[in-house]
C-alpha positions as CSV (number, residue, x, y, z in Angstrom):
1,X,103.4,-53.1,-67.4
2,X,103.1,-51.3,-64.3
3,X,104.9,-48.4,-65.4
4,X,102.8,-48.1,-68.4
5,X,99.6,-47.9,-65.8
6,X,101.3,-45.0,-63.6
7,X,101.9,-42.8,-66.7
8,X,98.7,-43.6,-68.1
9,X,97.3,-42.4,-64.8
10,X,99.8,-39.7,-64.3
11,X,98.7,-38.1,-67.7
12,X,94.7,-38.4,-67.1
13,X,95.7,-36.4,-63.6
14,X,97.0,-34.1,-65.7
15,X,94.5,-33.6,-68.1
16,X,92.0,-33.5,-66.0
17,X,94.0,-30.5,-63.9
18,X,94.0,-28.7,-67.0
19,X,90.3,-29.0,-67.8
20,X,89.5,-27.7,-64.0
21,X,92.2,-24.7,-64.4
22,X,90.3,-24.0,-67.8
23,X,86.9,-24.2,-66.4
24,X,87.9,-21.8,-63.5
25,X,89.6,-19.4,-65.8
26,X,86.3,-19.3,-67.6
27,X,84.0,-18.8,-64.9
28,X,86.3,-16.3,-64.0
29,X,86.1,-14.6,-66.8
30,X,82.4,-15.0,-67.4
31,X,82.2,-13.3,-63.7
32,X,84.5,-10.2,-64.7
33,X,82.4,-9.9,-67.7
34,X,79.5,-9.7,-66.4
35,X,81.1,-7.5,-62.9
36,X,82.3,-5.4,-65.6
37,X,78.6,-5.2,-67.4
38,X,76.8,-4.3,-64.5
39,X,79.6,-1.7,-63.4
40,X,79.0,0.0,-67.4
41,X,75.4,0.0,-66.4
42,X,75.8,1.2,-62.8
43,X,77.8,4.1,-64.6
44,X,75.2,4.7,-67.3
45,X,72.3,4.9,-64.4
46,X,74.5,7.1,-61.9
47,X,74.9,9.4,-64.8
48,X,70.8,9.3,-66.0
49,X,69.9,9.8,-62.3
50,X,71.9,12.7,-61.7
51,X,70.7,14.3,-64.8
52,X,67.0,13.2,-63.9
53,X,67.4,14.3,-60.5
54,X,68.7,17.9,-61.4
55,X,65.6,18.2,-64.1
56,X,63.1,17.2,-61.1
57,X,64.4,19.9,-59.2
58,X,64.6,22.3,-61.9
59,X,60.9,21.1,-63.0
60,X,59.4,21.0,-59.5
61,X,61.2,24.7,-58.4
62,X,59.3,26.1,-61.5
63,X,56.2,24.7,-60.6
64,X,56.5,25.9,-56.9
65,X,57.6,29.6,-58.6
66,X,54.5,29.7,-61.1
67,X,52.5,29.1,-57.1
68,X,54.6,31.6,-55.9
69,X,55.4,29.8,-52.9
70,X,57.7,31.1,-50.5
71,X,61.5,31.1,-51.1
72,X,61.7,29.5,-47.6
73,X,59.3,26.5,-48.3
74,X,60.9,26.2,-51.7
75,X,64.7,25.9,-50.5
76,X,63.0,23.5,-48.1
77,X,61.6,20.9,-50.3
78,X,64.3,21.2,-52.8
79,X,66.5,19.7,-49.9
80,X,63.9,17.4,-49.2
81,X,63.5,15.9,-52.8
82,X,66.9,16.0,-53.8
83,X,67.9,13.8,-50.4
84,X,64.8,11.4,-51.4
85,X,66.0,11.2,-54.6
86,X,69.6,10.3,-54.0
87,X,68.1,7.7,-51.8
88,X,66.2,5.8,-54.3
89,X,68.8,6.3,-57.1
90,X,71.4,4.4,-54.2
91,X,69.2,1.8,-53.7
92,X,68.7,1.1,-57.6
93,X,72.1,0.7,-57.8
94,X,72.9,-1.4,-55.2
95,X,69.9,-3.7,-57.2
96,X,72.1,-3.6,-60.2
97,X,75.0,-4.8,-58.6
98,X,72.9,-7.8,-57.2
99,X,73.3,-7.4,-53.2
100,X,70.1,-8.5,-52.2
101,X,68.1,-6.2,-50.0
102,X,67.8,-8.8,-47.2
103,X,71.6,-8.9,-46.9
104,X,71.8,-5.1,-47.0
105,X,69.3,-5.4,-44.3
106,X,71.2,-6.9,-42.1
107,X,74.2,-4.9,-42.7
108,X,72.2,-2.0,-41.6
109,X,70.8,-3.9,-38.8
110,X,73.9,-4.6,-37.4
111,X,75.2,-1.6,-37.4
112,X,71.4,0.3,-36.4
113,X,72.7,1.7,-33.0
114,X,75.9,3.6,-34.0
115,X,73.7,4.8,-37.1
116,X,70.8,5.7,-34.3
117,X,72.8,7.2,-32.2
118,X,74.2,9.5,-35.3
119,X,70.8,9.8,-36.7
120,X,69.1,10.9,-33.1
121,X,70.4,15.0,-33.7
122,X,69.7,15.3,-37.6
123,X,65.9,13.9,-36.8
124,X,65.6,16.4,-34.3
125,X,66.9,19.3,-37.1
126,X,64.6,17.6,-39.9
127,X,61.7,17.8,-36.8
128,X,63.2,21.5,-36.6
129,X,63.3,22.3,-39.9
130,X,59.1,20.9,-40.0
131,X,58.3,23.4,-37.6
132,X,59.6,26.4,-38.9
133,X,58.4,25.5,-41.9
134,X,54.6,26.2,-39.9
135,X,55.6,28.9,-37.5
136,X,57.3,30.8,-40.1
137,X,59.7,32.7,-38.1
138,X,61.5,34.2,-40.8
139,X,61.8,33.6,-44.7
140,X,64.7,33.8,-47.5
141,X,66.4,37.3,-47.8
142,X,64.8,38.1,-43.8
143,X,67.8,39.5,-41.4
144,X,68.1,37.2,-38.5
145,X,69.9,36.8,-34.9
146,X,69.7,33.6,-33.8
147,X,71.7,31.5,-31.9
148,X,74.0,34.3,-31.5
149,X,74.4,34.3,-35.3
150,X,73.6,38.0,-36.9
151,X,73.2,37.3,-40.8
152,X,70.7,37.4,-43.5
153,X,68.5,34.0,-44.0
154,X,70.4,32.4,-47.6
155,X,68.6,29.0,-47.6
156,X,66.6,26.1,-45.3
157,X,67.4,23.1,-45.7
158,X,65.9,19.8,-44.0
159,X,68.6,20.0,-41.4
160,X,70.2,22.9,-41.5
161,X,69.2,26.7,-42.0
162,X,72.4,28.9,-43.9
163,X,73.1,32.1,-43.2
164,X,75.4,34.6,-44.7
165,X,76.4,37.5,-42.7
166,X,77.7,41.3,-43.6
167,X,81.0,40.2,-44.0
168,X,80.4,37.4,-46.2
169,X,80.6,34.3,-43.7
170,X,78.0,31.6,-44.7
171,X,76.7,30.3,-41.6
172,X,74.7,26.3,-41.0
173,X,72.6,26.5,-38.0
174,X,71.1,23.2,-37.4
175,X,67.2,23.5,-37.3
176,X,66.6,21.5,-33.8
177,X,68.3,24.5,-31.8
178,X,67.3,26.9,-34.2
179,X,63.6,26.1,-33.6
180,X,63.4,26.0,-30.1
181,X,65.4,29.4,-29.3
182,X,65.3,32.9,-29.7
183,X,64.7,34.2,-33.0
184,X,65.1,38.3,-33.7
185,X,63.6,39.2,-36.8
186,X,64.9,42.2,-37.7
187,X,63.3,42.4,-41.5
188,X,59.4,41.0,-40.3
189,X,58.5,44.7,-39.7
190,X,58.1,47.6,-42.4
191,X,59.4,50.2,-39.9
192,X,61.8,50.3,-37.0
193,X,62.7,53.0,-34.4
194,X,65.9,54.4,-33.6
195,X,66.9,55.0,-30.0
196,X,69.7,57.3,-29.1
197,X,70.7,58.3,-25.4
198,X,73.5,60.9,-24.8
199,X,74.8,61.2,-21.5
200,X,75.3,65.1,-20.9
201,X,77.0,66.7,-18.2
202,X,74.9,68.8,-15.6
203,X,75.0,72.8,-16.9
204,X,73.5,72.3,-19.6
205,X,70.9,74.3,-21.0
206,X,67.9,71.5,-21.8
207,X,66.4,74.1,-24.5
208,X,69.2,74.5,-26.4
209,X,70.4,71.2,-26.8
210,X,66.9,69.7,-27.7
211,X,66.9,72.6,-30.4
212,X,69.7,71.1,-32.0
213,X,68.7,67.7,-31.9
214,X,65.0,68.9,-33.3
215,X,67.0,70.6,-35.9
216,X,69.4,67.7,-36.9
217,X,65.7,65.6,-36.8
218,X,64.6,68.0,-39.4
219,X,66.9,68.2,-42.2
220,X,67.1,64.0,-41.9
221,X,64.3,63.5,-45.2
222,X,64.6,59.6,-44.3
223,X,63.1,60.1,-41.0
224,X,59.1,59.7,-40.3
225,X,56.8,62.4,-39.5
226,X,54.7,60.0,-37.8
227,X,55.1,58.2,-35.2
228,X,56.4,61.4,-34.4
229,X,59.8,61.6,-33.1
230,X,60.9,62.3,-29.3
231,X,63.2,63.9,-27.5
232,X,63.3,64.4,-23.7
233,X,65.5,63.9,-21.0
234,X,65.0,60.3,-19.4
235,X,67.2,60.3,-16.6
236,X,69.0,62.0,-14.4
237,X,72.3,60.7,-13.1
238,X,74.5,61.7,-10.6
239,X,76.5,64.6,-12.3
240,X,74.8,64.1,-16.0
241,X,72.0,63.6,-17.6
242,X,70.1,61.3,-20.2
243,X,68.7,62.7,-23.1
244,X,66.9,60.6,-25.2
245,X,65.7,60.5,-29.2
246,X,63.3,58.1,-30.6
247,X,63.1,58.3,-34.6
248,X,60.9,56.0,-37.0
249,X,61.8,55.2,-40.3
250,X,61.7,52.5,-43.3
251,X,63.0,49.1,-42.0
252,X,66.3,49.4,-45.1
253,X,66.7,53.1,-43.9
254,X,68.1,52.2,-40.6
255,X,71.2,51.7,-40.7
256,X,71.8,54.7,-43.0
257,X,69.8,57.1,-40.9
258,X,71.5,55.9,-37.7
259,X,74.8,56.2,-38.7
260,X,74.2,59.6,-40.3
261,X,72.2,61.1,-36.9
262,X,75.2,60.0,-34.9
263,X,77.8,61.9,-37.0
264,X,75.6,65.2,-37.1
265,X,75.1,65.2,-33.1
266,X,78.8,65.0,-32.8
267,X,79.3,67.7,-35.3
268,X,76.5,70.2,-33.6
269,X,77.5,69.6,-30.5
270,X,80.9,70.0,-31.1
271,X,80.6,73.4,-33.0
272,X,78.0,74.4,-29.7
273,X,80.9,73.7,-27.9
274,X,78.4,70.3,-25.8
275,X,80.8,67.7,-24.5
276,X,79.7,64.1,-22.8
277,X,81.8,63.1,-19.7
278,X,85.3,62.1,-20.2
279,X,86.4,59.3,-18.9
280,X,89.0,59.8,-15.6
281,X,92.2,57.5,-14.8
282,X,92.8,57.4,-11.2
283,X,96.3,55.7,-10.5
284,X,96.7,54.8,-6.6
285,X,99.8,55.3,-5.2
286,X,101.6,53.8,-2.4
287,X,103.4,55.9,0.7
């Protein structure tokens, strides 16, 4: 009789083991089904977002271009939008997967100072990036030296400013810094002057060699008849002499006209037989 009890108890263990391992399987796999749900519709939003965000950019560039607004304010707010964007398209998804904002909170809460602390130099490049934006040193497609960086202005972004130089380097110089130093503009102006100095030997006959120069001046068409251009002698050294020419011309001639008035000097003065110092080694030697 007793042994009939233990089974009977034995047996309703076991059953009711069985139901518990069946109801856990279930909720387990009512929880994967719906973790797997929300992860199809996390997908399906990831994948509308992007393509949303990429036709607000498009949509809102065209807008800025029928305002012709300036290439530099435009690459600026594209950054600034698409960054927003991405932002709010995170936090929808984080909804979807059902962490509760107060919890994600306090995630970021506890980790504010190491955040902070990494946040501290991009808020001073967004601040930056704001006030170039109103000063307006320099725009898209302007040649630049800045921060010991020589290139031509590619982009601005809300941190960071991108350059890409003459030998096809692209170049991210954060706004803070860029902001507060030394900007050269070398495209802001319509015309620039060359200045050439030639260090000539005494002897010389002053005449003569500002003939050539006059002449090479001359037969240059790029350069401008006004300003009009200079020559004189600017200095006198001990043994030579500075002679000086100032020339004007169109801001994309300059490099081509420079290049091309250096090469003729040497020519002309070469043929006229007119040589700069030479350098002199002096080796010291010991008794």
């Amino acid at each position: 009789m007793l042994f009939d009890i233990d089974t009977e108890e034995a047996i309703n263990k076991s059953n009711l083991t069985n139901i518990d391992l069946n109801n856990l399987f279930i909720r387990l796999l009512d929880h994967a089904i719906d973790i797997g749900i929300k992860l199809i519709i996390v997908a399906i939003v990831f994948i509308i977002g992007k393509w949303a965000i990429r036709w607000i950019r498009k949509f809102v560039d065209r807008f800025l271009e029928r305002k012709k607004i300036e290439n530099t304010v435009k690459s600026f707010l594209d950054s600034l939008i698409n960054i927003t964007l991405q932002v709010i398209l995170f936090l929808i998804i984080i909804n979807i997967l059902g962490i509760h904002m107060v919890s994600f909170a306090a995630i970021i809460g506890a980790a504010g100072l190491a955040i902070g602390m990494a946040m501290k130099d991009n808020l001073s490049n967004f601040a930056g990036g704001v006030m170039l934006l109103i000063n307006k040193p320099f725009r898209v497609g302007d040649r630049i030296l800045a921060q010991s960086m020589d290139g031509t202005i590619k982009s601005m972004g809300i941190l960071y400013t991108v350059l890409s130089t003459g030998d096809n380097r692209t170049i991210y110089i954060p706004n803070g810094p860029l902001s507060t130093g030394t900007i050269i503009n070398y495209s802001d102006q319509k015309e620039r002057r060359i200045d050439i100095t030639l260090n000539i030997t005494f002897g010389n006959d002053i005449s003569t060699l500002k003939e050539i120069l006059q002449n090479i001046i001359d037969n240059e068409p790029l350069i401008k008849k006004s300003p009009a251009p200079f020559i004189g002698l600017t200095t006198l050294n001990n043994g030579t002499i500075d002679l000086t020419i100032r020339v004007w011309v169109n801001n994309t001639d300059y490099s081509t006209v420079n290049i091309h008035l250096n090469e003729k000097i040497y020519c002309d003065f070469q043929e006229n037989n007119i040589y700069t110092p030479s350098m002199l080694s002096v080796k010291m030697i010991k008794d």
